[in-house]
C-alpha beads as a LAMMPS data file, in Angstrom:
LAMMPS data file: protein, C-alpha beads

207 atoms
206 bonds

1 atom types
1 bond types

-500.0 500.0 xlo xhi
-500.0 500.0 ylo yhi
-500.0 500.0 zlo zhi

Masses

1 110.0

Atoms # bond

1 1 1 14.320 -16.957 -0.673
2 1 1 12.947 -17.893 2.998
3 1 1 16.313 -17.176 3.838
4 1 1 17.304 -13.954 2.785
5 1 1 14.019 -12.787 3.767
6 1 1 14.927 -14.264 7.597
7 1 1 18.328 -12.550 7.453
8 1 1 16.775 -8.991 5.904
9 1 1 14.501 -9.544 9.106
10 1 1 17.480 -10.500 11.191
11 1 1 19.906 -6.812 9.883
12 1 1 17.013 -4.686 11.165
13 1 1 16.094 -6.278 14.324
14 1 1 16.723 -5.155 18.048
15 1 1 18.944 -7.697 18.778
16 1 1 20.969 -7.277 15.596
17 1 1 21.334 -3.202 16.755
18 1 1 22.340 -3.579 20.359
19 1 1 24.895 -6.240 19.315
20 1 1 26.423 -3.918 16.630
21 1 1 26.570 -0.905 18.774
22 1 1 28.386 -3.141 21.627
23 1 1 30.702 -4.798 18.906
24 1 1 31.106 -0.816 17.766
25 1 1 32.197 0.246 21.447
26 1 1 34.176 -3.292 20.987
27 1 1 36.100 -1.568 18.161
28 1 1 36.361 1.767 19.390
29 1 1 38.458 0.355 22.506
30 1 1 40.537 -1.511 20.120
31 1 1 41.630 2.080 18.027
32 1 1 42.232 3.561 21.471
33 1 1 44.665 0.752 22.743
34 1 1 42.983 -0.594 25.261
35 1 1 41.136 -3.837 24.222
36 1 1 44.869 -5.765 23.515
37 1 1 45.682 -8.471 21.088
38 1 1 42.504 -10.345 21.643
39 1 1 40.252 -6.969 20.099
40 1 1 38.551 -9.347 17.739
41 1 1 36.932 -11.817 20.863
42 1 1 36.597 -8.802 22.665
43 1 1 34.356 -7.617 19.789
44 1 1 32.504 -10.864 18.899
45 1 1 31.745 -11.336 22.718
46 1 1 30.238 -7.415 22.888
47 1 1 28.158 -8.544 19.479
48 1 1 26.767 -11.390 21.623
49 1 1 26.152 -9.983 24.567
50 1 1 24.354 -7.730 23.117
51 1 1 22.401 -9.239 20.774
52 1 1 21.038 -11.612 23.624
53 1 1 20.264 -9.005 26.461
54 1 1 18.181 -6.852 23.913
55 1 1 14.406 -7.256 23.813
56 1 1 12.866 -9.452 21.205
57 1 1 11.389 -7.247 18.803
58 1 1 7.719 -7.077 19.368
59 1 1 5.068 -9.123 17.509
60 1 1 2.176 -7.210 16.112
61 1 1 -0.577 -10.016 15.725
62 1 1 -4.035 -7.632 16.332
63 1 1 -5.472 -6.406 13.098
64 1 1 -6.965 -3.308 12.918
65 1 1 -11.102 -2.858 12.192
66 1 1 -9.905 -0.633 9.307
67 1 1 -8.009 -3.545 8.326
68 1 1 -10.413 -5.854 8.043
69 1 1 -12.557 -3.953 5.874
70 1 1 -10.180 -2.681 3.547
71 1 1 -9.119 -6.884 3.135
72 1 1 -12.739 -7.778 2.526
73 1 1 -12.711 -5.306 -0.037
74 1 1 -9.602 -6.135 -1.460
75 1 1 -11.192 -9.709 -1.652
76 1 1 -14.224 -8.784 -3.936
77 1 1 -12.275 -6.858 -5.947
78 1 1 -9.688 -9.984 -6.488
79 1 1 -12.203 -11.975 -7.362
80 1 1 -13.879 -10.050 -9.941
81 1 1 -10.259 -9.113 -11.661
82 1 1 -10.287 -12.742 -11.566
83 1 1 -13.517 -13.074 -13.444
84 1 1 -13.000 -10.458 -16.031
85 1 1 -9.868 -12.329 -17.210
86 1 1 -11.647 -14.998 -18.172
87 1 1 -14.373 -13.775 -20.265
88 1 1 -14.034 -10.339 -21.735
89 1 1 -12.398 -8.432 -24.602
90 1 1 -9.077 -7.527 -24.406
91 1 1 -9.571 -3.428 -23.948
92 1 1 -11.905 -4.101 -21.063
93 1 1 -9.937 -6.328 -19.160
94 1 1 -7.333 -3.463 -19.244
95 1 1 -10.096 -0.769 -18.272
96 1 1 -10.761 -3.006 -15.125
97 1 1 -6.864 -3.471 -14.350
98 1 1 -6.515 0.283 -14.368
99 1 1 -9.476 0.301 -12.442
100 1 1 -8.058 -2.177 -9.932
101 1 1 -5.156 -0.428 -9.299
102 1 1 -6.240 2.510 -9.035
103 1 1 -8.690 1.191 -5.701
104 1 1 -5.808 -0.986 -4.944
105 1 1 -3.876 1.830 -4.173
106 1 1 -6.880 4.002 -2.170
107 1 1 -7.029 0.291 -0.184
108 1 1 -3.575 0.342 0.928
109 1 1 -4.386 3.286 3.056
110 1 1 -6.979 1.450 5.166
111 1 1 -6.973 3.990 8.110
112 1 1 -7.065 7.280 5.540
113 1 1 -9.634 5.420 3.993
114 1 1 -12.144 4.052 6.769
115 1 1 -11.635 7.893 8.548
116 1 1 -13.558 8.710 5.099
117 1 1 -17.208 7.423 4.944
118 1 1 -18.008 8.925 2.511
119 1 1 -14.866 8.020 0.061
120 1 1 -15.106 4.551 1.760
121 1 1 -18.678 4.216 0.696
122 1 1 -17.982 5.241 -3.067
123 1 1 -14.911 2.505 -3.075
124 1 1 -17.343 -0.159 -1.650
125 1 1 -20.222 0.805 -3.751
126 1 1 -18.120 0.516 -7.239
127 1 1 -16.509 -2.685 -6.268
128 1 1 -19.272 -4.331 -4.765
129 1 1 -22.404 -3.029 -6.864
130 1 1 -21.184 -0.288 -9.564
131 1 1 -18.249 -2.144 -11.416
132 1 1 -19.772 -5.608 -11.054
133 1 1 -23.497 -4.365 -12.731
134 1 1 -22.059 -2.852 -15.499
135 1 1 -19.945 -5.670 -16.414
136 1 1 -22.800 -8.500 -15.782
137 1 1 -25.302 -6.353 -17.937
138 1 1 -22.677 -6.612 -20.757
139 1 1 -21.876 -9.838 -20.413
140 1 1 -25.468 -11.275 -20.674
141 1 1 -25.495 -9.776 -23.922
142 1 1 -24.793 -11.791 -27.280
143 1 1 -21.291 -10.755 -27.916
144 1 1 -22.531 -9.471 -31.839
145 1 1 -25.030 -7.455 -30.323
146 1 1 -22.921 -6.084 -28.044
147 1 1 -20.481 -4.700 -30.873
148 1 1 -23.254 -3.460 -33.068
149 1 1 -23.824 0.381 -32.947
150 1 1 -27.573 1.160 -32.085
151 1 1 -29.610 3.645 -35.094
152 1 1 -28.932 7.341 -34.396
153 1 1 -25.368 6.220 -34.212
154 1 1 -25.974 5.153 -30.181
155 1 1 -22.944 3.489 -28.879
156 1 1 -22.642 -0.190 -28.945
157 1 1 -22.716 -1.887 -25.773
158 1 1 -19.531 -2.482 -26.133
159 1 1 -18.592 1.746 -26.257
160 1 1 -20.979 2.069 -23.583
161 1 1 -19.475 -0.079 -20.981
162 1 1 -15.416 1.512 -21.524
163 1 1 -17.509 5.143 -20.720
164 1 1 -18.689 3.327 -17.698
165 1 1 -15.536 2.266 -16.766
166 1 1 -13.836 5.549 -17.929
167 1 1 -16.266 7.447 -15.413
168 1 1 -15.430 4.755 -12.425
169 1 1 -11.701 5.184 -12.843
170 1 1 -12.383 9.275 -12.903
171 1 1 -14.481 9.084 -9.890
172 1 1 -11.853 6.651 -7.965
173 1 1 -9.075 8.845 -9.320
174 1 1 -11.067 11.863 -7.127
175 1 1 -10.981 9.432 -4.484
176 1 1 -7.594 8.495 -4.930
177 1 1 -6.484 12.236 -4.751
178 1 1 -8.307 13.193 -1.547
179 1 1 -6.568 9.847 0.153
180 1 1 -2.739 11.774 -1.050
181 1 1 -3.904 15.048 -0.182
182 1 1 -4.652 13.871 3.232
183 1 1 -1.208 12.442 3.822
184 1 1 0.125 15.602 2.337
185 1 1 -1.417 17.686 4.780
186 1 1 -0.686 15.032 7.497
187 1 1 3.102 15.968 6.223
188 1 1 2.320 19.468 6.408
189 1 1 1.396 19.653 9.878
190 1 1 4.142 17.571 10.877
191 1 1 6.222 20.257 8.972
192 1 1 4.647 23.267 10.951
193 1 1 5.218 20.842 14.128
194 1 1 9.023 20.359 13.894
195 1 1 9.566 24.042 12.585
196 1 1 7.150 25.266 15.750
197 1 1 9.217 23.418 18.120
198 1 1 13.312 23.463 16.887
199 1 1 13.054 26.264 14.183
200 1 1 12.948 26.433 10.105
201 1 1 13.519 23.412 7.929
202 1 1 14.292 23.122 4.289
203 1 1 11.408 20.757 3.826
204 1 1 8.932 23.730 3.517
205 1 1 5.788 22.546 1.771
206 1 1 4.345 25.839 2.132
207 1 1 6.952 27.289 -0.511

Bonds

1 1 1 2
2 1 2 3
3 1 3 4
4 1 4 5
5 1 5 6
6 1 6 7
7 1 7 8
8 1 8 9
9 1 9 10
10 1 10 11
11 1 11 12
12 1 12 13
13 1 13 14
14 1 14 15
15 1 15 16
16 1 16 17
17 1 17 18
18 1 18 19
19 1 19 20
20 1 20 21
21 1 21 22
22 1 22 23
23 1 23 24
24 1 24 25
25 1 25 26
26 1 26 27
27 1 27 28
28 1 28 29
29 1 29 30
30 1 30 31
31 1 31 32
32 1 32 33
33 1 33 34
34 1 34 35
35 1 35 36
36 1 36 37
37 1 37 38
38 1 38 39
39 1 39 40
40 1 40 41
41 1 41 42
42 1 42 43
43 1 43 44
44 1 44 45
45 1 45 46
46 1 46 47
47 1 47 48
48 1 48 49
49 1 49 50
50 1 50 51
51 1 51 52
52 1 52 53
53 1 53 54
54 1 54 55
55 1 55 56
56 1 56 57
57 1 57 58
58 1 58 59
59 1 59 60
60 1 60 61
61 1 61 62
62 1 62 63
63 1 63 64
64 1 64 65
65 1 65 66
66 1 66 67
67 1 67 68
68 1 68 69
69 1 69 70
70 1 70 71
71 1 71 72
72 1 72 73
73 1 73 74
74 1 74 75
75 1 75 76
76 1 76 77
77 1 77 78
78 1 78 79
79 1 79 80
80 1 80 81
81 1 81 82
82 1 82 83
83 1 83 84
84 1 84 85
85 1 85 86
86 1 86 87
87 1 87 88
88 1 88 89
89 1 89 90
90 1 90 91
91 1 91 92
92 1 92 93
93 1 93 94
94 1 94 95
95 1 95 96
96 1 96 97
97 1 97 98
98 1 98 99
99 1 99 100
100 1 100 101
101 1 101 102
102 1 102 103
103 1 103 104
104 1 104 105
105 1 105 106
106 1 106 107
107 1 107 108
108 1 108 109
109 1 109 110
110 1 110 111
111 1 111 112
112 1 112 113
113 1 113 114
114 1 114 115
115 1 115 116
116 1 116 117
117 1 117 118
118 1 118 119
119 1 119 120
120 1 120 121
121 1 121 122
122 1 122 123
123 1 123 124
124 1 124 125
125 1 125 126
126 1 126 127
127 1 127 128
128 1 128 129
129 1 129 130
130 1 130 131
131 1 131 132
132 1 132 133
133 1 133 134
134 1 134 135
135 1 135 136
136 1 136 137
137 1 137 138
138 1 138 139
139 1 139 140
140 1 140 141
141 1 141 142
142 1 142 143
143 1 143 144
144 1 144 145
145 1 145 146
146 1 146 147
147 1 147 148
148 1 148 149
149 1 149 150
150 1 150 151
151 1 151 152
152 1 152 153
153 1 153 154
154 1 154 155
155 1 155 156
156 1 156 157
157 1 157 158
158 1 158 159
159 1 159 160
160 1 160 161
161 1 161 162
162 1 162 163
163 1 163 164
164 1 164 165
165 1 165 166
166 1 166 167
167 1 167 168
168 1 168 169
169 1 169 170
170 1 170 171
171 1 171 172
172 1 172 173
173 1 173 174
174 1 174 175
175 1 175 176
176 1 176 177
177 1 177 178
178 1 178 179
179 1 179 180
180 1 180 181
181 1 181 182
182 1 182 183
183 1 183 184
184 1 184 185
185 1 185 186
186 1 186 187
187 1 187 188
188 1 188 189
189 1 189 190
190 1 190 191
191 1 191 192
192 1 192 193
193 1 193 194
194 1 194 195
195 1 195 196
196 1 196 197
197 1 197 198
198 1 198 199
199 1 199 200
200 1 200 201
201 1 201 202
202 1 202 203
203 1 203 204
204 1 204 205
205 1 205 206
206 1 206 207
């Protein structure tokens, strides 16, 4: 697996690109006539040369501060995934997996997000206070008294906490939707951009 993974890494590097386009010129001379009977060293010595006169590609080692936040995040809300799976009913281990991947998603956009405070503050709060109070206030219940409907027919504890978690995953499903309808407006512009400056494109959002 470590292997493949170095050769996927290798196919789209620099050096693998400048040595194919030299090894290309390589064969192009041998189609016009004029690279003789040797062709093939004359290709596999354009492929080297090439490949070792191009830059290395360049390492990337700074993380961003949006970064960092977004991995803290991602952190607490690992953990408490974690924590559900060990101790609660079936249907609200799947409420909080929706959950989950539903901020897992808005966290993958770190920089949409952190440009956001606002949506960035309502992520935070629900992993970090929100999701983790509702879930602790169940779980310190007696699991028979947390299935047993109130008088009045009140919800159990039990109904309570999936409307809690119902009204999380609607309010991080807002959040998710602002995060796409950033980018899609990001892709708009760019749109308007590119048809501004070499004329009309098919890709016409605006249509």
């Amino acid at each position: 697996m470590a292997i493949s993974e170095r050769a996927l890494r290798y196919l789209g590097s620099t050096r693998n690109i400048a040595g194919s386009c030299l090894a290309l010129l390589g064969l192009l001379a041998h189609f016009l006539g004029v690279a003789g009977a040797y062709w093939p060293v004359v290709v596999i010595a354009l492929y080297g040369a090439g490949a070792l006169l191009a830059p290395p590609d360049r390492v990337r080692l700074t993380i961003t501060h949006a970064e960092v936040e977004t991995r803290a995040l991602r952190a607490d809300l690992d953990g408490l995934v974690r924590r559900v799976d060990r101790r609660f009913p079936e249907d609200v281990r799947a409420a909080v997996h929706a959950l989950a991947e539903v901020i897992g998603g808005v966290l993958a956009r770190a920089e949409q997000l952190t440009a956001a405070p606002e949506q960035l503050h309502v992520v935070s709060q629900t992993i970090r206070r929100y999701l983790p109070a509702s879930l602790e206030a169940y779980a310190n219940l007696p699991r028979r008294h947390a299935l047993t409907r109130r008088a009045g027919r009140e919800r159990s504890a039990h109904e309570e906490l999936l409307e809690q978690l119902a009204l999380l995953d609607a309010q991080l499903g807002k959040v998710a939707e602002a995060i796409h309808r950033g980018d899609e407006q990001a892709l708009r512009d760019q749109g308007r951009f590119l048809r501004d400056r070499f004329g009309g494109s098919e890709l016409d959002l605006g249509h």
